[in-house]
CHARMM-style PDB file with segment names, atoms N, HN, CA, C and O in Angstrom:
ATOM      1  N   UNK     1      10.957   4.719  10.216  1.00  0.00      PROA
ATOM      2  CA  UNK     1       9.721   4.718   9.459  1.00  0.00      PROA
ATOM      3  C   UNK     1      10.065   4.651   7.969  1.00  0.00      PROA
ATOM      4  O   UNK     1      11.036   5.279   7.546  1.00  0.00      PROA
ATOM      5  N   UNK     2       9.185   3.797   7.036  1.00  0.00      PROA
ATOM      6  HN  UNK     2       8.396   3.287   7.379  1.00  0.00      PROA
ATOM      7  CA  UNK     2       9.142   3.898   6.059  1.00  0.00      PROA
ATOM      8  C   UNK     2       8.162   4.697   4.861  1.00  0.00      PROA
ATOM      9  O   UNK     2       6.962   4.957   4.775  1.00  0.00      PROA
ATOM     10  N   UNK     3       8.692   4.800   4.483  1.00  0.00      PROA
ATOM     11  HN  UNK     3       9.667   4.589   4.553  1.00  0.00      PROA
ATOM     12  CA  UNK     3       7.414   5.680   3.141  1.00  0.00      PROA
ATOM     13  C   UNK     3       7.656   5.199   1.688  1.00  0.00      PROA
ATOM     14  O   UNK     3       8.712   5.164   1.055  1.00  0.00      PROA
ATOM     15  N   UNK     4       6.354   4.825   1.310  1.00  0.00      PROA
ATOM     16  HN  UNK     4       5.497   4.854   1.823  1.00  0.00      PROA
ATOM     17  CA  UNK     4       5.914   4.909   0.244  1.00  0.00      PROA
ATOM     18  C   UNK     4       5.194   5.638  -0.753  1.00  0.00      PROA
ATOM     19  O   UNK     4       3.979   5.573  -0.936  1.00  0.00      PROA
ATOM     20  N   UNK     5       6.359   6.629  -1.653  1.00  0.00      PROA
ATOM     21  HN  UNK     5       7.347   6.682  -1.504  1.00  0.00      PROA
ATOM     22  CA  UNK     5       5.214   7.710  -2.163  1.00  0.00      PROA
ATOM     23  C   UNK     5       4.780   6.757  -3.524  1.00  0.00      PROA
ATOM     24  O   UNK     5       5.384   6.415  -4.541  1.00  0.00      PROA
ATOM     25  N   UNK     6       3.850   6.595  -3.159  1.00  0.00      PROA
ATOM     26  HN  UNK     6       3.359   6.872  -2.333  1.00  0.00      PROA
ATOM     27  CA  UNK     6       2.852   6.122  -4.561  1.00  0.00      PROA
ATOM     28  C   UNK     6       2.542   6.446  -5.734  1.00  0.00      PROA
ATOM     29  O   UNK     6       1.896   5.727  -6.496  1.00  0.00      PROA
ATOM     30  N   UNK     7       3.163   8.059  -6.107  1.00  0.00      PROA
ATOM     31  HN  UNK     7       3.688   8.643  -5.488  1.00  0.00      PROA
ATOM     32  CA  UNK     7       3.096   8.358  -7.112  1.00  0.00      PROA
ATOM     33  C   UNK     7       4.106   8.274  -7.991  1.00  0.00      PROA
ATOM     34  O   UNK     7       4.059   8.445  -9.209  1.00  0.00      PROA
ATOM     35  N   UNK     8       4.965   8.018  -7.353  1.00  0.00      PROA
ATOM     36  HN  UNK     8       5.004   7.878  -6.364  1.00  0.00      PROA
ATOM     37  CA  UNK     8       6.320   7.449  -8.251  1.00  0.00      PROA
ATOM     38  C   UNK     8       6.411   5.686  -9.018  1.00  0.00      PROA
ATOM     39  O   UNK     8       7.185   5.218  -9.852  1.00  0.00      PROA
ATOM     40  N   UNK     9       4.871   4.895  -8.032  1.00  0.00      PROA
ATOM     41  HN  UNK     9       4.242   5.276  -7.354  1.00  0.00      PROA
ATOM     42  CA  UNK     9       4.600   3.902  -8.727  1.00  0.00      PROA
ATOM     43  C   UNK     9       3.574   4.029  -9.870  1.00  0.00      PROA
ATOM     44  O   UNK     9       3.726   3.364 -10.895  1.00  0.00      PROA
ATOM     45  N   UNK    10       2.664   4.762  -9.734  1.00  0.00      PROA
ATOM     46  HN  UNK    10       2.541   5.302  -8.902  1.00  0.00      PROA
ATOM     47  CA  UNK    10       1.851   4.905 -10.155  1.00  0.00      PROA
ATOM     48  C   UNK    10       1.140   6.100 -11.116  1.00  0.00      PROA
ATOM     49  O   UNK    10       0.395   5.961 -12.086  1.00  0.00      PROA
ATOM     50  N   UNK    11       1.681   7.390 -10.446  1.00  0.00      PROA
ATOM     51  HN  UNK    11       2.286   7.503  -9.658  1.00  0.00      PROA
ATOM     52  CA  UNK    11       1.402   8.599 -11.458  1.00  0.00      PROA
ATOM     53  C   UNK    11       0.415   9.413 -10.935  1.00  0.00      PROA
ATOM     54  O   UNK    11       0.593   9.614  -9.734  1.00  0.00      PROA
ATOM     55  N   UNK    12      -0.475   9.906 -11.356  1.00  0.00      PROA
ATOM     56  HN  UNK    12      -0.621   9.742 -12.331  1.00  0.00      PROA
ATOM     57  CA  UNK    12      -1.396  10.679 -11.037  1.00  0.00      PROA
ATOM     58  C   UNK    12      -2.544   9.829 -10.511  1.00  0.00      PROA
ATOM     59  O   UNK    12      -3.045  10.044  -9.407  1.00  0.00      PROA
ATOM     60  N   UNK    13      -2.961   8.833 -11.348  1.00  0.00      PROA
ATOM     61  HN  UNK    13      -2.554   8.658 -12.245  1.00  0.00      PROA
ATOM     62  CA  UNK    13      -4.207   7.987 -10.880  1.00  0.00      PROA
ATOM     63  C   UNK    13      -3.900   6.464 -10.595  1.00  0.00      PROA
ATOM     64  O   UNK    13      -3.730   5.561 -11.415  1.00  0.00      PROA
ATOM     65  N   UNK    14      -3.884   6.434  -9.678  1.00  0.00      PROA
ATOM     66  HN  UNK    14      -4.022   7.167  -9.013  1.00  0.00      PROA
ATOM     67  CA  UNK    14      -3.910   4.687  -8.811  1.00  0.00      PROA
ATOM     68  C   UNK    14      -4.885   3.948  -9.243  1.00  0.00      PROA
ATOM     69  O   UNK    14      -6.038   4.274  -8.962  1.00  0.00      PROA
ATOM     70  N   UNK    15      -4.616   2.759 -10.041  1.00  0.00      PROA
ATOM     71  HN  UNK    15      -3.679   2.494 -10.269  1.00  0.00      PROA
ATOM     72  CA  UNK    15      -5.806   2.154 -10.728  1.00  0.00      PROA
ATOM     73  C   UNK    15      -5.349   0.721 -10.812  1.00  0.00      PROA
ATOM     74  O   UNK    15      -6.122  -0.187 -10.504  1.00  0.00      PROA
ATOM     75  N   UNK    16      -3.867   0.442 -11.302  1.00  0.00      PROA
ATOM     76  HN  UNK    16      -3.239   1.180 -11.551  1.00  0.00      PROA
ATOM     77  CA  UNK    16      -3.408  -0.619 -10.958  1.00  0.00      PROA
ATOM     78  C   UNK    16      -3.163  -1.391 -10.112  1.00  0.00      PROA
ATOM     79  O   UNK    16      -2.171  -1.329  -9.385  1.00  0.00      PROA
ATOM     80  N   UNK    17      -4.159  -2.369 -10.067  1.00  0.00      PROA
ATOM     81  HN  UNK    17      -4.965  -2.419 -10.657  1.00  0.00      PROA
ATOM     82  CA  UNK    17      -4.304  -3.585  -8.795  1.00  0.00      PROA
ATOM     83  C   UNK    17      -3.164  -4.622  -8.948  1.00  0.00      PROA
ATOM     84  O   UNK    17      -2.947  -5.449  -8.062  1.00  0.00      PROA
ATOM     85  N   UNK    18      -2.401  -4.557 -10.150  1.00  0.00      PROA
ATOM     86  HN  UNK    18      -2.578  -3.885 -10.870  1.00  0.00      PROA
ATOM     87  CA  UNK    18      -1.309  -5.531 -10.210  1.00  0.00      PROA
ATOM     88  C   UNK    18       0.107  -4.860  -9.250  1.00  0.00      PROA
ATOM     89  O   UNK    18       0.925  -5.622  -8.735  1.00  0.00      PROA
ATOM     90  N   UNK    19       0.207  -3.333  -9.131  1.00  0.00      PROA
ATOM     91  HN  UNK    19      -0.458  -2.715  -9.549  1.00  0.00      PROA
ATOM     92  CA  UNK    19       1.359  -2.522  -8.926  1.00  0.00      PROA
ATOM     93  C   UNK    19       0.554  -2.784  -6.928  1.00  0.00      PROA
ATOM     94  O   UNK    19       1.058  -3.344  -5.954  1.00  0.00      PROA
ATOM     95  N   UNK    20      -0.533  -2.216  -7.060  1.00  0.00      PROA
ATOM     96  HN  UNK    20      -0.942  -1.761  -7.851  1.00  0.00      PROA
ATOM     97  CA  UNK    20      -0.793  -2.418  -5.816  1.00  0.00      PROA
ATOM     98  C   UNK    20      -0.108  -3.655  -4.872  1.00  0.00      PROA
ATOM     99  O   UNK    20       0.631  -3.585  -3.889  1.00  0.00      PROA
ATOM    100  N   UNK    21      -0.676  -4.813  -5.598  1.00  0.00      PROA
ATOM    101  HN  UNK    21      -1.276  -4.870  -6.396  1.00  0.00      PROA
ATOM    102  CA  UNK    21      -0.572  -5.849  -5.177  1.00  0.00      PROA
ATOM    103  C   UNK    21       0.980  -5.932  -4.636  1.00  0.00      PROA
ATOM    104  O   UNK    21       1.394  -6.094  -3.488  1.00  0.00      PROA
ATOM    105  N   UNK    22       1.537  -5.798  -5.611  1.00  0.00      PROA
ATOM    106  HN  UNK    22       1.201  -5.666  -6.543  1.00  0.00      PROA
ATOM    107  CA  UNK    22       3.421  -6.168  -5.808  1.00  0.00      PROA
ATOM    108  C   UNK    22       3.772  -5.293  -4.565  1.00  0.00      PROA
ATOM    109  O   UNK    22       4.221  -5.965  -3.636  1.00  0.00      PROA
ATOM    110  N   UNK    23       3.653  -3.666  -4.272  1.00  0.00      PROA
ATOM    111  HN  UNK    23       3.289  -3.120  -5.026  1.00  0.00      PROA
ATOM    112  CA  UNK    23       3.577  -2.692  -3.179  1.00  0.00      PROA
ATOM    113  C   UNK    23       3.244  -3.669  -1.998  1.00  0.00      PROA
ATOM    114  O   UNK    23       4.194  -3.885  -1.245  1.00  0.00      PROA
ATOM    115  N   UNK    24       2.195  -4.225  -1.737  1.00  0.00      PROA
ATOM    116  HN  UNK    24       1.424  -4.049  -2.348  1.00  0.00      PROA
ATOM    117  CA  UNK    24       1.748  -4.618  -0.530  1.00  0.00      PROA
ATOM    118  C   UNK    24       2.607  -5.933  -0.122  1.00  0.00      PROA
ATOM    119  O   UNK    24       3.025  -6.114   1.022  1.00  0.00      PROA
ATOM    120  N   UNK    25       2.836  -6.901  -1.291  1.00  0.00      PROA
ATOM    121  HN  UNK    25       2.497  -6.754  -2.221  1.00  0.00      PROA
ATOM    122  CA  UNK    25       3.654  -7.521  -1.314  1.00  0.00      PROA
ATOM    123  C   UNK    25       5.474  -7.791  -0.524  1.00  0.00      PROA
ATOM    124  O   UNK    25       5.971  -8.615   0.243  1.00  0.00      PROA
ATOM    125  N   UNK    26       5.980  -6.498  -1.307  1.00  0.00      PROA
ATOM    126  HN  UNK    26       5.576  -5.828  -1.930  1.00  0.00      PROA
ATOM    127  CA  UNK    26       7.139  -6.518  -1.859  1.00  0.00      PROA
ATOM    128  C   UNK    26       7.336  -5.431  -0.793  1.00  0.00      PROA
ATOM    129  O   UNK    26       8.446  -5.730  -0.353  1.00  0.00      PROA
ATOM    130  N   UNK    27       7.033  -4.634  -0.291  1.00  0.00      PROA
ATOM    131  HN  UNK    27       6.131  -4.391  -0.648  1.00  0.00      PROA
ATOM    132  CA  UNK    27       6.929  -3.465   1.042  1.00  0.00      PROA
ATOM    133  C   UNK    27       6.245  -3.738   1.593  1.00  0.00      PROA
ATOM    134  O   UNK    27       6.318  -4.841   2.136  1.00  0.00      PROA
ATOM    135  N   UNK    28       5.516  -3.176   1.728  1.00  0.00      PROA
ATOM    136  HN  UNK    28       5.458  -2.280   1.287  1.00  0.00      PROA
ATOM    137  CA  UNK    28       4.384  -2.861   3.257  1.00  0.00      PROA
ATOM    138  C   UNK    28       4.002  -4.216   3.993  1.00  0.00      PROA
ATOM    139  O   UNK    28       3.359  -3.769   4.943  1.00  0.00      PROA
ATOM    140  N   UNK    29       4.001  -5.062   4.083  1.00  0.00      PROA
ATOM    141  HN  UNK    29       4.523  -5.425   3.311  1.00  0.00      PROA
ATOM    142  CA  UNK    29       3.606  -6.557   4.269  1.00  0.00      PROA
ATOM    143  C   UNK    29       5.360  -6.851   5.389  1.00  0.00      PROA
ATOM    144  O   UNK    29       5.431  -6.734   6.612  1.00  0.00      PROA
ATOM    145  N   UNK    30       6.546  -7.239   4.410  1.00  0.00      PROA
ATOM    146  HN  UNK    30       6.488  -7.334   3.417  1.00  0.00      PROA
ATOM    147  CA  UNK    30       7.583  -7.009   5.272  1.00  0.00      PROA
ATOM    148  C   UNK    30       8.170  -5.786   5.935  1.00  0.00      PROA
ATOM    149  O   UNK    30       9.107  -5.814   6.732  1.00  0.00      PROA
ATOM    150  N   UNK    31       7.383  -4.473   5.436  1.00  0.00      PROA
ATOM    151  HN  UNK    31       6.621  -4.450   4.788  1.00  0.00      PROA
ATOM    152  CA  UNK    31       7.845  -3.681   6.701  1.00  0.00      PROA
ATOM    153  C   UNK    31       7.035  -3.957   7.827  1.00  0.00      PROA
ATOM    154  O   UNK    31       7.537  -4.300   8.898  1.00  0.00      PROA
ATOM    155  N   UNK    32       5.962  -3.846   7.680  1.00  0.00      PROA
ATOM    156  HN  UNK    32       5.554  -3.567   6.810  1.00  0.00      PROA
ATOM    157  CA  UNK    32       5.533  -4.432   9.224  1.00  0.00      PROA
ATOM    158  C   UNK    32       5.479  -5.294  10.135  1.00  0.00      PROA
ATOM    159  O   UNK    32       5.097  -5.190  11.301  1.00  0.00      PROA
ATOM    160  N   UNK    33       6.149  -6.747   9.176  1.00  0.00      PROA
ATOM    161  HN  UNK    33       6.460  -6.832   8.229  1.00  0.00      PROA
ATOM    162  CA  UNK    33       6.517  -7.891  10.147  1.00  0.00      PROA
ATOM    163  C   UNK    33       7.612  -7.696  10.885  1.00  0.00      PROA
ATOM    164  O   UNK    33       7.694  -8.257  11.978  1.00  0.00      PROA
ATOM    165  N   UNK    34       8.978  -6.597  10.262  1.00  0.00      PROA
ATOM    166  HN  UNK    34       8.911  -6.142   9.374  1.00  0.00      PROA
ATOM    167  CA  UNK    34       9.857  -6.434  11.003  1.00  0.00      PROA
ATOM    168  C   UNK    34       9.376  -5.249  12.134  1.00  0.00      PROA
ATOM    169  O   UNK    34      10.185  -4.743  12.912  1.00  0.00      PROA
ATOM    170  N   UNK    35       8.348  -4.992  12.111  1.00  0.00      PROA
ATOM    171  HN  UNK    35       7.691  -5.403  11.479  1.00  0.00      PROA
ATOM    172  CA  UNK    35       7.570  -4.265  13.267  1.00  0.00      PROA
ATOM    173  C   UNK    35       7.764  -2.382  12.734  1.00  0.00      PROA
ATOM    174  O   UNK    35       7.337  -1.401  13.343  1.00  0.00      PROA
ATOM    175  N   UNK    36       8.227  -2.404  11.958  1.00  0.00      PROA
ATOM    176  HN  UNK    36       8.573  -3.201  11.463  1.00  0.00      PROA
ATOM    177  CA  UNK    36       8.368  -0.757  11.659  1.00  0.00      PROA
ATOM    178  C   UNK    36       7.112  -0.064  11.075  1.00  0.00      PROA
ATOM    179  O   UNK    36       6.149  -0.609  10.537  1.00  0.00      PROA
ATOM    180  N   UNK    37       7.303   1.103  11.270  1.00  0.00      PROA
ATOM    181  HN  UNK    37       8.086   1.546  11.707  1.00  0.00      PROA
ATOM    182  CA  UNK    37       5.795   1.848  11.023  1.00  0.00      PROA
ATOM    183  C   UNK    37       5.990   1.871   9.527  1.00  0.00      PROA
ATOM    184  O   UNK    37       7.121   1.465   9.259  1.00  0.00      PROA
ATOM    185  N   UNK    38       5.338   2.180   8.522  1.00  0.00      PROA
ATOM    186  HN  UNK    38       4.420   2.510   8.739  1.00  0.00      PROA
ATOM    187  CA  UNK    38       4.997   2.820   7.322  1.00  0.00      PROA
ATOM    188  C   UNK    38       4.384   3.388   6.929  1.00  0.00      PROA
ATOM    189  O   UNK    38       3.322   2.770   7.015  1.00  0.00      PROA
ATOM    190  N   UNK    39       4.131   4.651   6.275  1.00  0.00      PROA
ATOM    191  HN  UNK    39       4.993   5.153   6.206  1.00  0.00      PROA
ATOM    192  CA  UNK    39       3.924   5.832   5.302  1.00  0.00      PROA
ATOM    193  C   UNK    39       3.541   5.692   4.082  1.00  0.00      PROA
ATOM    194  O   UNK    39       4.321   5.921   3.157  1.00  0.00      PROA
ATOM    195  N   UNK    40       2.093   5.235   3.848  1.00  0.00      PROA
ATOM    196  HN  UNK    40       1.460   5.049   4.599  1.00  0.00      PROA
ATOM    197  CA  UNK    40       1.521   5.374   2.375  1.00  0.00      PROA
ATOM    198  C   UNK    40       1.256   6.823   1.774  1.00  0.00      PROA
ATOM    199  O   UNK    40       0.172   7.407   1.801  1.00  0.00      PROA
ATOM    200  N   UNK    41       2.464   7.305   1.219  1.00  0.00      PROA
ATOM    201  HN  UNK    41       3.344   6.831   1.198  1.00  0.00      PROA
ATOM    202  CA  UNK    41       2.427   8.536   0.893  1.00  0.00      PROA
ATOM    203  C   UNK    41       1.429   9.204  -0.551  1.00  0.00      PROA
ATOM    204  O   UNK    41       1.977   9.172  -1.653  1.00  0.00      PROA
ATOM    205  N   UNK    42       0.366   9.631  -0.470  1.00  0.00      PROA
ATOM    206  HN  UNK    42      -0.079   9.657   0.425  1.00  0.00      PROA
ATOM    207  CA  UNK    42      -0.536   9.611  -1.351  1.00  0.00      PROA
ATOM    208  C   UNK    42      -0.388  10.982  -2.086  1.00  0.00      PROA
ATOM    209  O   UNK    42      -1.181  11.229  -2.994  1.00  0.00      PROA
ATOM    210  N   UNK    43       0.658  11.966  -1.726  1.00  0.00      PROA
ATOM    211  HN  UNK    43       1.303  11.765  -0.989  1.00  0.00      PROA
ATOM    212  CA  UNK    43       1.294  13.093  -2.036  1.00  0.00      PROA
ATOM    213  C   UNK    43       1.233  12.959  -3.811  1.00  0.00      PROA
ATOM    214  O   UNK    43       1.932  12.038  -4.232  1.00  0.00      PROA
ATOM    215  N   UNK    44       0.443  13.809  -4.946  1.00  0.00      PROA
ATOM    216  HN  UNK    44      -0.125  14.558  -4.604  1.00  0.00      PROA
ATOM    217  CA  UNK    44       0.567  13.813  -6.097  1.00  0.00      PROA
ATOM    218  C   UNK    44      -0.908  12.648  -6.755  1.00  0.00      PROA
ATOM    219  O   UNK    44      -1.429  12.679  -7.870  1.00  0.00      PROA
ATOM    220  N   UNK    45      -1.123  12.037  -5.971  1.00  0.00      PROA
ATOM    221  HN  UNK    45      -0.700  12.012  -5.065  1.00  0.00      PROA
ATOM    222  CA  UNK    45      -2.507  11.371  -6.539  1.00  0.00      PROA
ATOM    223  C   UNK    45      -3.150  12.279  -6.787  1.00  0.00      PROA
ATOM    224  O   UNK    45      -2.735  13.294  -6.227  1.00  0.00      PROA
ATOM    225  N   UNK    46      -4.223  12.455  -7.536  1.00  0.00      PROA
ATOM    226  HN  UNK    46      -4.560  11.630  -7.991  1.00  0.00      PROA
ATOM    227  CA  UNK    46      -5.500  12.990  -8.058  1.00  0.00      PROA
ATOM    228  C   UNK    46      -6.838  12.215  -7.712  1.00  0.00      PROA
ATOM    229  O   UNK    46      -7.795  12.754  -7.156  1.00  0.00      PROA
ATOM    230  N   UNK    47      -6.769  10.224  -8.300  1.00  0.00      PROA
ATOM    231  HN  UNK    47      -5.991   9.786  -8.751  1.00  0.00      PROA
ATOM    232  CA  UNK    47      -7.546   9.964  -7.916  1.00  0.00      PROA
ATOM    233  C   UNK    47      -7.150   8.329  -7.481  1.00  0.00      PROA
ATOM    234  O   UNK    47      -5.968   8.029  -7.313  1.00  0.00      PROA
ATOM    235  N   UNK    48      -7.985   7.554  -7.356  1.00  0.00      PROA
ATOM    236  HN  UNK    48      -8.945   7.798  -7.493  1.00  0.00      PROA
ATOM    237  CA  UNK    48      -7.452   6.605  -6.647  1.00  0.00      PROA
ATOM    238  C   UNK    48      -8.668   5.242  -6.859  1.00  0.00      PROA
ATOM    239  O   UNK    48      -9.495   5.282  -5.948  1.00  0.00      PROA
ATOM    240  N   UNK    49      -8.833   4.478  -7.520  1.00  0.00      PROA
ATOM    241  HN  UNK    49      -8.161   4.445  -8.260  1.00  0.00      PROA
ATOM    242  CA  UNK    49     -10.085   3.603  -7.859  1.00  0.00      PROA
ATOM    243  C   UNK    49     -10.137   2.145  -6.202  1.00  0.00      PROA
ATOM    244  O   UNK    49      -9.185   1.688  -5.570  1.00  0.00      PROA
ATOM    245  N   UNK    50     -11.109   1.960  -6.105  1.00  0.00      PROA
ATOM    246  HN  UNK    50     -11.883   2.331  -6.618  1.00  0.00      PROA
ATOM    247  CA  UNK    50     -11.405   1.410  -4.775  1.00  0.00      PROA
ATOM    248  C   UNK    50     -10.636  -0.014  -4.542  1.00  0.00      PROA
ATOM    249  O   UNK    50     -10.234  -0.529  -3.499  1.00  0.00      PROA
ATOM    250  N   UNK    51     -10.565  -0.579  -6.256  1.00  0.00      PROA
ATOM    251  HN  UNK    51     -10.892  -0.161  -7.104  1.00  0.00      PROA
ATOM    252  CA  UNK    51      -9.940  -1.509  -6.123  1.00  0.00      PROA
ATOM    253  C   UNK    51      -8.456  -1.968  -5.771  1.00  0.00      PROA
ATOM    254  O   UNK    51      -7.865  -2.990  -5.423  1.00  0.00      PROA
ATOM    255  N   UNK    52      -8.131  -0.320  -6.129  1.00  0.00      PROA
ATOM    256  HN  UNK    52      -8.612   0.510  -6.413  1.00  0.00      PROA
ATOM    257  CA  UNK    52      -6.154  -0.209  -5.995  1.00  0.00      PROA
ATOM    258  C   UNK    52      -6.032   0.206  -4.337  1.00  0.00      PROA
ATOM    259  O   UNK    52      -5.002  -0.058  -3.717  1.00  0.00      PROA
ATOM    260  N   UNK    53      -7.041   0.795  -3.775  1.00  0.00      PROA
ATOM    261  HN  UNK    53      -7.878   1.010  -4.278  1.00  0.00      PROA
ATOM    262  CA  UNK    53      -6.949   0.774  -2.154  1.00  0.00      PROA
ATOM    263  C   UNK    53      -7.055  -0.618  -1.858  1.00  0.00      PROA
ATOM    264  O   UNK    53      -6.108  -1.030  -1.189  1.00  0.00      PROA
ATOM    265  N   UNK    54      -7.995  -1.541  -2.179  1.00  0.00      PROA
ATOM    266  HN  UNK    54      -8.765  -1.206  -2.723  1.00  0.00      PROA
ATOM    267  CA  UNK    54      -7.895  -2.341  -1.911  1.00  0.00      PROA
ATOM    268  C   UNK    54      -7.404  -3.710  -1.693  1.00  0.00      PROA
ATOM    269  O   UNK    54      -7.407  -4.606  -0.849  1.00  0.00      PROA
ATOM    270  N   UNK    55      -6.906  -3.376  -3.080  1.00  0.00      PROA
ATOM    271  HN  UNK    55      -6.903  -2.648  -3.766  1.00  0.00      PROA
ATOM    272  CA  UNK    55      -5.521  -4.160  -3.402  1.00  0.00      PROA
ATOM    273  C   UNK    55      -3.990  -3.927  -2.437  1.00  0.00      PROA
ATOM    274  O   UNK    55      -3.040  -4.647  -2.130  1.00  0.00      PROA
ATOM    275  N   UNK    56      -4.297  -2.850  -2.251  1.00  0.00      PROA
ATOM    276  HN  UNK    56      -5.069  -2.266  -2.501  1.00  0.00      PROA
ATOM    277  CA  UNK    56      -2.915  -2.362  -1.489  1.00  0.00      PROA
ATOM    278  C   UNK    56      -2.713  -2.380  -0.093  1.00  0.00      PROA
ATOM    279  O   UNK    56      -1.657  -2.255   0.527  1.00  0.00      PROA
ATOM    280  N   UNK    57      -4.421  -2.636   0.523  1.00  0.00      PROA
ATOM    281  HN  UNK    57      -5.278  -2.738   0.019  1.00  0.00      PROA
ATOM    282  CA  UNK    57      -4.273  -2.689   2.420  1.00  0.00      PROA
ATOM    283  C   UNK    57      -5.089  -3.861   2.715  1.00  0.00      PROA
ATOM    284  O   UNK    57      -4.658  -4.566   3.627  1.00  0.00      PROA
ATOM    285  N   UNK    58      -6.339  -4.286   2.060  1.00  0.00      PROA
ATOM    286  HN  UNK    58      -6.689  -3.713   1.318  1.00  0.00      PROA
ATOM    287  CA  UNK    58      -7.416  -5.170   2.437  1.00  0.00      PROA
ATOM    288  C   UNK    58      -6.528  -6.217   3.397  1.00  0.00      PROA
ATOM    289  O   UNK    58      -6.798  -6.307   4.594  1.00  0.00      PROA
ATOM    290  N   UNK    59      -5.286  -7.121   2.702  1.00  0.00      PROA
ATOM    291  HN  UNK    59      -5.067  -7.048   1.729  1.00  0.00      PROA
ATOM    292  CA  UNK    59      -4.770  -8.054   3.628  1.00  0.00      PROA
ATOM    293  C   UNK    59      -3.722  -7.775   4.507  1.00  0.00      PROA
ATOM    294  O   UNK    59      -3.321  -8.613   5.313  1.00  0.00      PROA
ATOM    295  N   UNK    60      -3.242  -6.629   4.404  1.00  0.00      PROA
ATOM    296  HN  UNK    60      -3.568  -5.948   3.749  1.00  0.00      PROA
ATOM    297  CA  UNK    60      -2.807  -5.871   5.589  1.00  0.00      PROA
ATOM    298  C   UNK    60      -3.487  -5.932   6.559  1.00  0.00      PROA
ATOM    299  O   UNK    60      -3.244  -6.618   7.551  1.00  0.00      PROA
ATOM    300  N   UNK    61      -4.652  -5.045   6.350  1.00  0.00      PROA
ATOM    301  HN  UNK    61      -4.849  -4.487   5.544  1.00  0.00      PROA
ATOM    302  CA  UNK    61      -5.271  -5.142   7.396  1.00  0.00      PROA
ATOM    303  C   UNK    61      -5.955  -6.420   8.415  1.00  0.00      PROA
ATOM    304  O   UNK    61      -6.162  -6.364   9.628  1.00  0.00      PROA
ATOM    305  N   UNK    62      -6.261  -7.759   7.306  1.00  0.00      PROA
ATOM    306  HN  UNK    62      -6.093  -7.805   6.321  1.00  0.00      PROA
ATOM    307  CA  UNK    62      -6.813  -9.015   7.721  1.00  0.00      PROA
ATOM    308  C   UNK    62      -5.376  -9.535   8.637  1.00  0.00      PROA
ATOM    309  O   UNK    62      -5.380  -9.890   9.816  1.00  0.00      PROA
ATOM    310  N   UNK    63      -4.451  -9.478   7.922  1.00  0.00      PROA
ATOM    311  HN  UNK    63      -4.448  -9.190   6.964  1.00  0.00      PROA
ATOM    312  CA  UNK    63      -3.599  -9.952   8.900  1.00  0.00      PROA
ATOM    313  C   UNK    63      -3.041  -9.218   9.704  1.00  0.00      PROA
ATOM    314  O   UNK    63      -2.048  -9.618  10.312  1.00  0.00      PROA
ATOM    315  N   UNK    64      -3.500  -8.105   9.869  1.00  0.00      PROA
ATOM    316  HN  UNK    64      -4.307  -7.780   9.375  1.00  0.00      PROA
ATOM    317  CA  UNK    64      -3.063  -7.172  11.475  1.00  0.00      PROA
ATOM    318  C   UNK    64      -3.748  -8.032  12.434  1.00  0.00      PROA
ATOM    319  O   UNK    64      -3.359  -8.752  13.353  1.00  0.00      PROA
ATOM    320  N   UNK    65      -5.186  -7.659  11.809  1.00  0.00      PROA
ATOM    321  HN  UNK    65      -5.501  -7.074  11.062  1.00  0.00      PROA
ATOM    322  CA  UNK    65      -6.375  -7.962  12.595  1.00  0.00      PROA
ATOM    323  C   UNK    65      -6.240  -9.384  13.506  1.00  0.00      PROA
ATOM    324  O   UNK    65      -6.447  -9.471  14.717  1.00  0.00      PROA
ATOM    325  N   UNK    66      -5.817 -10.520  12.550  1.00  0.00      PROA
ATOM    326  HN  UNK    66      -5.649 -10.449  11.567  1.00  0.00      PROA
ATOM    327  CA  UNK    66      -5.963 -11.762  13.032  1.00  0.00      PROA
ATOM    328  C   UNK    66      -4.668 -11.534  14.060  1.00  0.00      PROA
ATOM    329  O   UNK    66      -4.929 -11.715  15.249  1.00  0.00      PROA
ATOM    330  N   UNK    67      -3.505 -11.212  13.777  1.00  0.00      PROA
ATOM    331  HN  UNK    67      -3.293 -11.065  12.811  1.00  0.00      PROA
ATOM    332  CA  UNK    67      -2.738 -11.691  14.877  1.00  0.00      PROA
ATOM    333  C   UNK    67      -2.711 -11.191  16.176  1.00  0.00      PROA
ATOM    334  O   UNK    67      -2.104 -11.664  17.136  1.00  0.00      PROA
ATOM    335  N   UNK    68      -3.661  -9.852  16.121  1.00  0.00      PROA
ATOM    336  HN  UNK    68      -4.155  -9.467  15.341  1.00  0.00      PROA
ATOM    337  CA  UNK    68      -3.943  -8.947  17.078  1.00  0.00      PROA
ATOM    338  C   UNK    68      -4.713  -9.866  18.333  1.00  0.00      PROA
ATOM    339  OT1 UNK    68      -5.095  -9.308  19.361  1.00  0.00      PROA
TER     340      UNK     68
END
């Protein structure tokens, strides 16, 4: 399993959709094609704006979905 603690990208407040992006990118996207689980570790956030969730799973999730 992998983990990503997010606050070491990000800090207290998740707001950046560019860092997101690169995260979903650059991790989470190829950990799961090689089939391994991953750990969005949200440990130290405070707050979190809808767009940086979204930035960070929306096409995760579209492409779970579709190949499912």
């Amino acid at each position: 399993m992998f983990t990503i603690k997010l606050a070491d990208s990000v800090g207290s407040f998740a707001e950046n959709k560019d860092i997101a992006q690169s995260l979903r990118k650059e991790a989470i996207i190829p950990t799961l094609e090689k089939g391994d689980e991953i750990t969005l570790d949200f440990a130290g956030i405070d707050a979190a704006t809808q767009s940086f969730v979204h930035a960070l799973i929306s096409d995760v999730i579209r492409i779970l979905v579709v190949k499912s």
